[in-house]
C-alpha angles and dihedrals in degrees: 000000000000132000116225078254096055097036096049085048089057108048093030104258141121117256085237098064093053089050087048096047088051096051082052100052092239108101097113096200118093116267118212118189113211103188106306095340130085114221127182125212115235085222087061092045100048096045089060093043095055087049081066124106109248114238107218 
């Protein structure tokens, strides 16, 4: 399980995007919510990433 650190470092992106993306209903990754935090699965990461168009 992944952090929103951990996880914006892995796929490029602020802490602060993903946190904005999730108050507007558009992050497409599965949240969990682990008490108070909110963690990602790798699995999960990694299945949206490899839906992604590569860029040459």
């Amino acid at each position: 399980m992944m952090g929103i650190k951990e996880l914006a470092e892995y796929v490029g992106v602020k802490p602060q995007t993903i946190r904005n993306k999730i108050s507007l209903g558009t992050f497409p990754i599965p949240t969990k919510k682990i008490g108070r935090l909110l963690k990602w699965d790798r699995r999960d990461v990694d299945r949206y990433l490899d839906k992604l168009p590569r860029v040459n």
